[in-house]
N, C-alpha and C positions, 0 to 999 in steps of 0.2 A: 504494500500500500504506500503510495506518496505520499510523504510529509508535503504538505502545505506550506509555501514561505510566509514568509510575516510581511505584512503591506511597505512599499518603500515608504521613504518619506513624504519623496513628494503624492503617491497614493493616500497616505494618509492625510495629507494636506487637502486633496481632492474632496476626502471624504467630508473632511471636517468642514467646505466651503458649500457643499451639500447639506450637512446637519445643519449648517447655522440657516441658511438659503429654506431650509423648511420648517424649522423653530420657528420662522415671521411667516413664513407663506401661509394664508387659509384663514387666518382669524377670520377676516372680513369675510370668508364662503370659497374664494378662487385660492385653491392649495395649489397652481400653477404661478402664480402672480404673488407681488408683493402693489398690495393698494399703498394709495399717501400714508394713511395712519402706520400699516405695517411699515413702509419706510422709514417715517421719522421715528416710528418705535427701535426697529434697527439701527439707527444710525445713533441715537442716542443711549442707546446700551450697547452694542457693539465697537463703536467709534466715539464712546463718549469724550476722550482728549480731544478728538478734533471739532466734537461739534459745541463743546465748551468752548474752545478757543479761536471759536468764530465770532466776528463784532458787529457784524452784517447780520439781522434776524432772519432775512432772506434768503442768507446762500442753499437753505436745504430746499427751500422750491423749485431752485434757479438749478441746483444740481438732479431736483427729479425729474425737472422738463427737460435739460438733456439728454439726461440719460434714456428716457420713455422714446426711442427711436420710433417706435410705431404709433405715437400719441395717443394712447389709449389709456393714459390715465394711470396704467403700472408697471411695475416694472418683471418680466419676463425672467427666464433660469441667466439667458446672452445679455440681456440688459444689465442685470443684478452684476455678471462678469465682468462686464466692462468697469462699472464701479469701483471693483478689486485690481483690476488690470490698475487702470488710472494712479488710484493711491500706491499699488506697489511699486510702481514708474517712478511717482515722485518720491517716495521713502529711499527707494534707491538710490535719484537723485542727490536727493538732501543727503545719505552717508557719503558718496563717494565724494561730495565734493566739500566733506569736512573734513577727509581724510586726503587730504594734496598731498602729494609726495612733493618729495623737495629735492 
């Protein structure tokens, strides 16, 4: 019988952007979608550094209506991605270029 391997990391990374992706999806009824509410519920438990450390009350609309490529009001499993994608650009960002080499 084959041993089963244990999930890589980035496997388990997938998984976990899955769990958290369906933690908010459905409240509102659509377990496909994350509606406004389930958004700013996500973003402010999920992301709450960043969405405390916003001075704009606005930027989380302005970042749902981006993000909503199909304007329907929610946000999609690809929508939701793009979100993740976005922030880990600039996280990466921001370390590599606190770390200059000299």
């Amino acid at each position: 019988m084959a041993k089963m391997s244990s999930p890589t990391e980035t496997e388990r990374c997938i998984e976990s952007l899955i769990a958290v992706f369906q933690k908010y999806a459905g409240k509102d009824g659509n377990k496909s979608n994350l509606s406004k509410t389930e958004f700013l519920s996500f973003m402010n438990t999920e992301l709450a550094a960043f969405t405390k450390n916003q001075k704009d009350a606005g930027v989380l609309d302005r970042m749902m209506k981006r993000l909503d490529l199909n304007s329907d009001g929610q946000l999609d499993f690809q929508e939701f991605l793009n979100l993740i994608g976005g922030l880990a650009v600039a996280c990466r960002e921001s370390l590599t270029s606190s770390r200059k080499f000299i």
